[in-house]
Every structure is written in structure tokens, then in C-alpha cells.
C-alpha positions as MATLAB code, in Angstrom:
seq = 'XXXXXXXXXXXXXXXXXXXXXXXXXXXXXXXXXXXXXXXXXXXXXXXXXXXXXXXXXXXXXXXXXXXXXXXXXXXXXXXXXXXXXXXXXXXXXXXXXXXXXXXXXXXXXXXXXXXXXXXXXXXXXXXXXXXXXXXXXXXXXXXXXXXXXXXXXXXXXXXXXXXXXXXXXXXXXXXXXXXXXXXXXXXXXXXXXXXXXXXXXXXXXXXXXXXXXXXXXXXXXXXXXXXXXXXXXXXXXXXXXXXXXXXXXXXXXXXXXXXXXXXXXXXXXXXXXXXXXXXXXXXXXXXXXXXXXXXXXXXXXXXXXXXXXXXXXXXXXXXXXXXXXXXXXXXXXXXXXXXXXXXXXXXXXXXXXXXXXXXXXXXXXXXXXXXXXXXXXXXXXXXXXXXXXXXXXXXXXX';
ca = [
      19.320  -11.463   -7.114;
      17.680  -13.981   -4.476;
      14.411  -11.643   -3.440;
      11.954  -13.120   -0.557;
       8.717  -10.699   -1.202;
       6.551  -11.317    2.036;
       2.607  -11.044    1.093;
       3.395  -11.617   -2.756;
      -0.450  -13.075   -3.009;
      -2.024   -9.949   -2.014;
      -3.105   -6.732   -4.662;
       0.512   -4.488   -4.843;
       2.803   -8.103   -3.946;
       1.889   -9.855   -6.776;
       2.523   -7.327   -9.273;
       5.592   -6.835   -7.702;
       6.809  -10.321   -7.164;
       5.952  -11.011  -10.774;
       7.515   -7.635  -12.321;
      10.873   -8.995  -10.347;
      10.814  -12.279  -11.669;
       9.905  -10.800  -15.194;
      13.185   -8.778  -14.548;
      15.675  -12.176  -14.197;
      15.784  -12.091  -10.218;
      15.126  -15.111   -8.430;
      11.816  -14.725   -6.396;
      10.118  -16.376   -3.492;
       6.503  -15.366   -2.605;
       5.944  -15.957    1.215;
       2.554  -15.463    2.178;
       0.137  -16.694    5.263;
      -3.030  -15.917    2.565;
      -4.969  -13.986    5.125;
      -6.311  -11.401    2.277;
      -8.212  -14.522    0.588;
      -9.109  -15.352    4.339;
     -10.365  -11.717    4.733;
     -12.329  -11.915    1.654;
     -14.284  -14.968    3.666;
     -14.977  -13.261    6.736;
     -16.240  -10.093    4.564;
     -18.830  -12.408    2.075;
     -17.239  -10.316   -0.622;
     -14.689  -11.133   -3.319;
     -12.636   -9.116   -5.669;
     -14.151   -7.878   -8.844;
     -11.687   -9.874  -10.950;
     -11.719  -13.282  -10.403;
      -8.337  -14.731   -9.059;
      -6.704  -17.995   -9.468;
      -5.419  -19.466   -6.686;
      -1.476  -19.234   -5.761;
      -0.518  -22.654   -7.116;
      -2.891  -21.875  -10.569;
      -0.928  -18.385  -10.740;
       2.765  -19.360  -10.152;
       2.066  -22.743  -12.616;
       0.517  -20.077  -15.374;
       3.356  -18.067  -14.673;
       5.794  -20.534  -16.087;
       3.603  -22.014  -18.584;
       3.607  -18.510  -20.610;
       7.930  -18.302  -20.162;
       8.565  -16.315  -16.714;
      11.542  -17.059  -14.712;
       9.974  -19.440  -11.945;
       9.067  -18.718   -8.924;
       8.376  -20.293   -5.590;
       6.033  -20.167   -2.695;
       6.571  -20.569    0.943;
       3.086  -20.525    3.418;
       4.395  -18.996    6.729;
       2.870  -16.393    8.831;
       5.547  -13.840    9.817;
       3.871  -12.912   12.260;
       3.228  -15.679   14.927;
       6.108  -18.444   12.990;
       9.361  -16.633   13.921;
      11.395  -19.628   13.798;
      10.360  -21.141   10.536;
      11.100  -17.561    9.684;
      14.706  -17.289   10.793;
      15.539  -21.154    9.223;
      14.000  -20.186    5.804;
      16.363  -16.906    5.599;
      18.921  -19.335    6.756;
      17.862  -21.494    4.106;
      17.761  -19.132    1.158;
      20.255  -16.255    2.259;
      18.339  -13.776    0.370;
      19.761  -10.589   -1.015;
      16.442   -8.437    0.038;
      13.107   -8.949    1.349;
      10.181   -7.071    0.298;
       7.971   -6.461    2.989;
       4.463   -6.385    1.477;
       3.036   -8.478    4.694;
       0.916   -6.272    6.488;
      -3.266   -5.923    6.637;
      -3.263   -2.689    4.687;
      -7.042   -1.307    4.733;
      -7.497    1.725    7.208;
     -11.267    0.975    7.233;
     -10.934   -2.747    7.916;
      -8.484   -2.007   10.878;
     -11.358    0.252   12.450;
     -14.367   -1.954   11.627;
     -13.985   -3.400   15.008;
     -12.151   -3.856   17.999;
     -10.801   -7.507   16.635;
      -9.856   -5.810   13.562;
      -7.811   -3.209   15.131;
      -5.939   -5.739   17.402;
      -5.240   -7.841   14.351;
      -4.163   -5.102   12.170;
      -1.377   -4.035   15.412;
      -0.905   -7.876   15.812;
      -0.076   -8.704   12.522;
       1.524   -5.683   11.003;
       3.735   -4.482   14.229;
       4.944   -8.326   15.126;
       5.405   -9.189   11.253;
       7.662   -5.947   11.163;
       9.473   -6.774   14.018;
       9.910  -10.672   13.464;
      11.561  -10.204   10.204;
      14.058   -7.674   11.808;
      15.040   -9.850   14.996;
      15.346  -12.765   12.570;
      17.316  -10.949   10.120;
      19.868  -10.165   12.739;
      19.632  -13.763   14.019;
      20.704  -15.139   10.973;
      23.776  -12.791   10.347;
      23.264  -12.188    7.399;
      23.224   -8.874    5.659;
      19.693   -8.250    3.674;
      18.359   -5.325    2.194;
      14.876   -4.532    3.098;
      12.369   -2.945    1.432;
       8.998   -1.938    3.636;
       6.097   -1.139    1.759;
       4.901    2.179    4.052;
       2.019    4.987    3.384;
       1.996    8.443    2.706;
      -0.186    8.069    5.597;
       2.021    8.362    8.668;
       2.381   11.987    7.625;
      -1.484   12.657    8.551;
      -3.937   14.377    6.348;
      -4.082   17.439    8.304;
      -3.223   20.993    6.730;
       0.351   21.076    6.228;
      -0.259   24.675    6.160;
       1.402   24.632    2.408;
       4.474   23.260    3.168;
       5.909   20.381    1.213;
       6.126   17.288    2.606;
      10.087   15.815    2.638;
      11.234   12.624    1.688;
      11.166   11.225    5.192;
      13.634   13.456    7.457;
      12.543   16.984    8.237;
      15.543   20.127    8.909;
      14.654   21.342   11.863;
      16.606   24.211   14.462;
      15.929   23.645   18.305;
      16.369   26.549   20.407;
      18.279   26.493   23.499;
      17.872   28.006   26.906;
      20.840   30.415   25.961;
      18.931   31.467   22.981;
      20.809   30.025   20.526;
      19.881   26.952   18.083;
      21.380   23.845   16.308;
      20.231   22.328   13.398;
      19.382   18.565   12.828;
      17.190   16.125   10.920;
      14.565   14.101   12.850;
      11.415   11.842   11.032;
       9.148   13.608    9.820;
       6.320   14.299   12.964;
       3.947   11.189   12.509;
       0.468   12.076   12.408;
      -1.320    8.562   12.099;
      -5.157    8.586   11.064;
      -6.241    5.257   11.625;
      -4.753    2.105   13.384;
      -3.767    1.147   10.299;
      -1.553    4.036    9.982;
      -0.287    3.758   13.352;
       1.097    0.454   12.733;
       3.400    2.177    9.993;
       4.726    4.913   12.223;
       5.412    2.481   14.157;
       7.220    0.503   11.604;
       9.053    3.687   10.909;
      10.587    3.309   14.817;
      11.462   -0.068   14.555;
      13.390    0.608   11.501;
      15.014    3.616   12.720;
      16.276    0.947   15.873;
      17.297   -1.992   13.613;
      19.063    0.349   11.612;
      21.086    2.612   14.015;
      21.615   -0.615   16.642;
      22.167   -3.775   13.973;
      22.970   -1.491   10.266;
      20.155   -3.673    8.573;
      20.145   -2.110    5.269;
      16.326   -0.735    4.775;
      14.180    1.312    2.062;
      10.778    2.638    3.340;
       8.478    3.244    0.591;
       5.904    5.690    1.432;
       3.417    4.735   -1.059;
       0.014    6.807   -2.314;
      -3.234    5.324   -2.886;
      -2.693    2.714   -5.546;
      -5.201    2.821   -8.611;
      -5.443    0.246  -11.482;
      -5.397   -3.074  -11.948;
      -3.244   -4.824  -13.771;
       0.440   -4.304  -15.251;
       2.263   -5.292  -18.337;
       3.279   -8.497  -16.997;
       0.102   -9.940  -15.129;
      -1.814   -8.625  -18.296;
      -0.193  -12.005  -20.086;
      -2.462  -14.403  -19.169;
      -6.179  -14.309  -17.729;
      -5.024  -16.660  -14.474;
      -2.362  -13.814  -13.606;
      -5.129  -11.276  -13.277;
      -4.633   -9.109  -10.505;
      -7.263   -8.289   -7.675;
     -10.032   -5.364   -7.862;
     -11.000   -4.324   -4.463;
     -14.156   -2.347   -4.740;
     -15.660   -2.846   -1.071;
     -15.814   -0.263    1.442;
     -13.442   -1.959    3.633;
     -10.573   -2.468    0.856;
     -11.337   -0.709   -2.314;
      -9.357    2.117   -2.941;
     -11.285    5.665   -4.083;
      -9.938    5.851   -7.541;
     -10.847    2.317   -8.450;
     -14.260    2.437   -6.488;
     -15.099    5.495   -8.504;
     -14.372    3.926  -11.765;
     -15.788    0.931  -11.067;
     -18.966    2.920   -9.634;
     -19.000    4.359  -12.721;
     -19.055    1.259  -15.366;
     -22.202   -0.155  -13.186;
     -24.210    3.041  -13.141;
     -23.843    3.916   -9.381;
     -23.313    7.115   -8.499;
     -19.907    7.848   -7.173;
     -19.708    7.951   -3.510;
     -17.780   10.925   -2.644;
     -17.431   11.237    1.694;
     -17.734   14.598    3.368;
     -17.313   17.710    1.567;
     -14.664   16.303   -1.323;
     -12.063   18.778   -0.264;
      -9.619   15.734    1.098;
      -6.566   15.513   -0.722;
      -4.845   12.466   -1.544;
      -1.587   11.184   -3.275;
      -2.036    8.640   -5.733;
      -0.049    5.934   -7.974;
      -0.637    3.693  -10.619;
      -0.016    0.082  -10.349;
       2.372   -0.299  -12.962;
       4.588    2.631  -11.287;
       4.540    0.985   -7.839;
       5.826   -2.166   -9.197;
       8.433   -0.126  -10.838;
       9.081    1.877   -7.705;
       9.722   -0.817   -5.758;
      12.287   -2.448   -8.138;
      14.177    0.605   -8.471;
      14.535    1.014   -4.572;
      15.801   -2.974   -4.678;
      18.222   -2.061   -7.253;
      19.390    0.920   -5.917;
      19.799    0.034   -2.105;
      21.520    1.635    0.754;
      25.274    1.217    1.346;
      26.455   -0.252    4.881;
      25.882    1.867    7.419;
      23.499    4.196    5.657;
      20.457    5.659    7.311;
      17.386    3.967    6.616;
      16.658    5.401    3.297;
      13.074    6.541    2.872;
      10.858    7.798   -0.356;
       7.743    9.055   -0.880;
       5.854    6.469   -3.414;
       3.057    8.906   -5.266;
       3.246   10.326   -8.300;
       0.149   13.113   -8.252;
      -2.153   14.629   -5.874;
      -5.842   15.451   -6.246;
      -8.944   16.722   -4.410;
     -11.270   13.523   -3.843;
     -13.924   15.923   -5.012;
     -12.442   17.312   -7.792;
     -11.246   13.677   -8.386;
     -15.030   12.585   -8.885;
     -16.256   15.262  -11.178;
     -13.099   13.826  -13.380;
     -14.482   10.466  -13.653;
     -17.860   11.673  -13.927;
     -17.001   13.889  -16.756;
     -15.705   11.138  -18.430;
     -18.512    8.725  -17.750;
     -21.317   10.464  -17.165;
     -21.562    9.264  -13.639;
     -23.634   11.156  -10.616;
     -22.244   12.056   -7.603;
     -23.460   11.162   -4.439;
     -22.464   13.301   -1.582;
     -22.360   11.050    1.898;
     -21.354   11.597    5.497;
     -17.432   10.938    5.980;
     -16.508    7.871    8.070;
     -13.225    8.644    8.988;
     -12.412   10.931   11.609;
     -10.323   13.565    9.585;
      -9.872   17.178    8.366;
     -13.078   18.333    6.132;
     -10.097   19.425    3.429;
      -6.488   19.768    3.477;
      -3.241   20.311    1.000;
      -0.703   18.052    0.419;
       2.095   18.779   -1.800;
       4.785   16.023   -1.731;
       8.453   15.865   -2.699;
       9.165   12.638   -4.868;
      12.131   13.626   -6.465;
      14.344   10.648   -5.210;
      12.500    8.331   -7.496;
      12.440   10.697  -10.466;
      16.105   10.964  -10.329;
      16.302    7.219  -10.223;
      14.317    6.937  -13.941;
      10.405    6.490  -12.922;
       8.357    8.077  -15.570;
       5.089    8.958  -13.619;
       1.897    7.435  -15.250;
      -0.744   10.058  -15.034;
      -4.445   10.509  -14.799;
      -4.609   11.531  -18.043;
      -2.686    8.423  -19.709;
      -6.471    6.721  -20.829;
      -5.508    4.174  -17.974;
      -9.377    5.806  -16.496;
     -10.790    4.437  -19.528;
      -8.696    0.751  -19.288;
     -10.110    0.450  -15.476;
     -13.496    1.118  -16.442;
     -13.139   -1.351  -18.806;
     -12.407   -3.829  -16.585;
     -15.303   -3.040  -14.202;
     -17.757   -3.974  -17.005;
     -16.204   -7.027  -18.069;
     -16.837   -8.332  -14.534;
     -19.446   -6.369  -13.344;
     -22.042   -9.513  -12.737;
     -19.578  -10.087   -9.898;
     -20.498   -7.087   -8.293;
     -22.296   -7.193   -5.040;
     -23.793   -3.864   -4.685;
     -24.393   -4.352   -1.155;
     -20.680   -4.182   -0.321;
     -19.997   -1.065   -1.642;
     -21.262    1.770    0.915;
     -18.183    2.028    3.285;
     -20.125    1.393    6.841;
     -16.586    1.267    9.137;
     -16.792    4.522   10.839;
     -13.736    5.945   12.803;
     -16.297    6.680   15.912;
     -19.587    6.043   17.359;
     -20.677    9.762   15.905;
     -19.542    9.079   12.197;
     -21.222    5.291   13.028;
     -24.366    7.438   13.657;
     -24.573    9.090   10.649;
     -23.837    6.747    8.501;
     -27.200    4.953    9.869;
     -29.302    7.866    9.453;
     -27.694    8.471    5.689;
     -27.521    4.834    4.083;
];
């Protein structure tokens, strides 16, 4: 299968583009390289130390992997070189991993919050105008969070794969019964620009029957897979920054350098979670498994467990001996909430969840040490606060 996987450089696309490719289909990694460019602006790089795109697709085929090839465009401001390369390569799907994806770095300013809505709203919407331009009829798979749902109480309820059964009442007082998206709750601009994805897709899809998947994925932990474990230049990234290092991973790598593990507010947030390895697989089973013509967009939830962040830390503590440091919350959010999450669609496609408990812990911790020289402690309070309030007490509690 001809796959284009849009921001294939960055930490989930590369996994992903290299899983596919590991899997026989025929993959081209288009990417503007704005995360390296990010990494610039910040004065902070990723734990691991990454070879560039040309070093990683050349060690790729050194070691035996099916080939693959790299196109620099930015979706997002080159809509024409866009529509001529689908033209071009008539690709079965597109994997739409092309969007700024850190909710702190899309409130650390107000540049950063009109380039996370530039980038992530036009990219979305250039690749569906183009995809109608070109007539031809590819699958799309959009990389989402469990994030448009908000982290507000859900009151106990479960959270549905995407559409929510509801009955309106009527004047008359009788009711009908339909199935609407679920009511976005965005927490961040970052998360806004997925609801909004979630619109343009509904659109596209009723108005043009693009075939499209919407992954709505948990916070990602881990490193490294099966396949970019092969070789030293495939390494994956390790965001550990405040801006772009996910909790899990900041905790464990908090915990191989003897800094006590930041835990924000009380601890009584709740969060959905996923390893790297299942992600990759997750997204390959919702190429290979796509929606027939004229389907509804289809849409999954992409987590595999939920846990307290508190409760979360006194894991990793308990297994490292860690402190925890209690610090005022920068994002403007509930002080707890519950989440419980229906994932069945994936389950009943074949994922086997990876779990907490799987000694993965142990494997990132691992990798923390091996490059923990490369850590600049500096970077690793998170200092992007949702308002000038939180800003304020994040200054008085460095």
C-alpha cells in the first residue's frame, strides 16, 4: 500500500512511518521539520540524540527495511506542491501526524498560539481541499487527542468512541433519538485545533465521502519500538522539557537523574495513556482496516489505561525511590476528575494493550541514564501557564 505519513520526522511519525515500512507498505515521510526548528527556538534538545532525516532513512536501509522516501513540504502554507505530489504518488492513505502537538507550547505565548491554529487548522484543511482536488479517493488517518473530550468530571460516565446517543425533547413533549460528536470540551489551543479538526472532517466527509479515521490518542509514554530499537541512528526522540515532555516520561526520566518528580496541583488529574509501541500498532490497524465508501468518519479512542497523575508518581517513585515535589498547576483545569474510556474498537481489531506493569518503567529509566549528561536541568520546570494567575504562581513557587 502507497502510504504518505505527514510529520513522519517528529516523536509518534517516525515510529509509525517506520513500523509501516517494516510491515511491506510503501512509505513516504513528508515533513516541513519544524519540531527540530522548535527544538532551536527552545535552546533544548531531546534526551536521545537524533540523527538527522537523511542519516535515519539511509540507516534504515542499510540494516534491510523496505525503503523509504522523504518529501520537505509544509502542508500548511504549500497547498499546491501539496495537491501535485498526491497527484504524483496517488497514495492509498495519508497519515496525518503534521500538527504542533504540545498544549503547553501552544500557550507559551501569543505567537505560539497563532502558530499552533495556523499550522494545525490550515494543514488539516489543505490536505482535505487537495485531496478532493486531485480526485482521487484516499483514506485518511488523523492523529487526534483524547483531549477534545475535556478533562472535566464526566460525572462517571464513560466516554464513547466518538458519537454520543442522545434524545432531544420536543415542544410537544415527545423525543427522538440521534447520534451527534461527542460535546468538545477543548483545554488548551492546542486542543481546540483538534475539535476543530473533528468539524472539518465531519464536512469533508458528509460533503466530498473522503474516507477518514480519527485517532483519539492518550498521552504517549516510551521511547522506542521494536523496529527503531535496530540501530542507534533510528533512535527515537525523548522529550523531557516542560513545553513537550510528556508526564510519564518526565517522571521517569526525573527519576534516573535524582530530581524529584514534579507532580502539578493536587495529583488528582486523570489521564489516558499509551505506549509507543501500541500507537504505532494502533495506527496500522486503523490503515488496514479503513472505512468503506460512504461511511461516517470513523473515530477511536487511542489509550489503553487511565491513571491519577498522583497516584501515577508514587508508582514511579516506588519503583525508584524518587521524591515528589508538589508544584502549583499551570494549566487552567479541574483540581481532579474521572475518566473512564471505551476502547473497545481497537481491542476487537487485535491490539494487545502494553501495560504499566510490562517492566517497560524500568526500560525508560534506562534510557534516561544512558543519556542523562544531555540533560539540561533548567528546562525541566514547566513555566507556560494557561493565565496570568497560574503565570503568578509559578514565579512565586520556582
Amino acid at each position: 500500500m502507497k502510504v504518505l505519513v505527514l510529520g513522519g520526522d517528529g516523536f509518534c511519525g517516525w515510529p509509525c512511518a517506520v513500523n509501516l515500512a517494516d510491515q511491506g507498505h510503501d512509505v513516504l515521510i513528508v515533513d516541513n521539520l519544524s519540531r527540530r526548528k522548535i527544538d532551536i527556538d527552545l535552546e533544548v534538545e531531546s534526551l536521545t540524540p537524533i540523527t538527522n532525516i537523511k542519516t535515519r532513512l539511509q540507516a534504515w536501509e542499510e540494516i534491510g527495511g523496505n525503503p523509504m522516501q522523504f518529501e520537505h513540504i509544509d502542508i500548511a502554507r504549500e497547498y499546491d506542491r501539496l495537491v501535485a505530489l498526491l497527484q504524483k504518488e496517488k497514495p492509498n492513505a495519508v497519515i496525518h501526524f503534521a500538527e504542533q502537538r504540545a498544549a503547553p507550547y501552544s500557550m507559551k505565548t501569543s505567537a505560539t498560539k497563532r502558530y499552533t491554529v495556523d499550522n494545525n487548522v490550515n494543514g488539516t484543511h489543505n490536505l482535505l481541499a487537495a485531496i478532493v482536488e486531485s480526485g482521487l479517493d484516499i483514506h485518511v488517518v488523523h492523529l487526534g487527542t483524547m483531549g477534545v473530550y475535556g478533562y472535566g468530571s464526566h460525572r462517571g460516565a464513560t466516554i464513547p468512541e466518538g458519537y454520543l446517543k442522545v434524545e432531544v425533547p420536543q415542544p410537544d413533549g415527545s423525543r427522538f433519538k440521534e447520534e451527534i460528536l461527542h460535546p468538545a470540551n477543548p483545554g488548551s489551543v492546542y486542543h481546540m485545533t483538534k475539535t476543530l479538526d473533528q468539524l472539518l472532517f465531519l464536512y469533508y466527509n458528509k460533503n466530498d465521502q473522503i474516507r477518514i479515521t480519527d485517532l483519539h490518542q492518550g498521552i504517549v509514554w516510551g521511547t522506542n519500538t521494536n523496529a527503531t530499537n535496530r540501530d542507534l541512528r533510528l533512535t527515537n526522540r525523548f522529550d523531557y522539557d516542560g513545553d513537550y515532555g510528556t508526564v510519564l516520561n518526565r517522571f521517569l526520566m526525573q527519576a534516573a537523574i535524582g530530581y524529584p518528580l514534579s507532580v502539578h496541583g493536587t495529583g488528582g488529574q486523570t489521564r489516558a495513556f499509551i505506549h509507543i509501541q501500541d500507537s504505532v500498532r494502533c495506527v496500522q490497524l486503523a490503515l488496514e482496516n479503513p472505512p468503506k465508501q460512504g461511511e461516517r468518519v470513523k473515530i477511536f479512542n487511542q489509550m489503553t489505561e487511565s491513571h491519577q497523575i498522583g497516584e501515577l508518581a508514587k508508582k514511579i517513585a516506588g519503583l525508584t525511590g524518587a521524591k515528589l515535589n508538589y508544584l502549583p498547576n499551570p494549566r487552567n483545569e479541574a483540581i481532579e476528575n474521572d475518566l473512564i474510556v471505551d476502547n473497545r474498537c481497537f481491542i476487537e481489531l487485535g491490539l494487545k494493550p502494553t501495560t504499566l506493569d510490562d517492566g517497560l518503567l524500568t526500560e525508560v529509566v534506562e534510557v534516561a541514564r544512558r543519556w542523562a549528561d544531555r540533560c539540561d536541568q533548567s528546562r525541566i520546570p514547566c513555566m507556560s501557564a494557561w493565565t496570568s494567575t497560574q503565570a503568578q504562581a509559578i514565579k512565586q513557587n520556582p
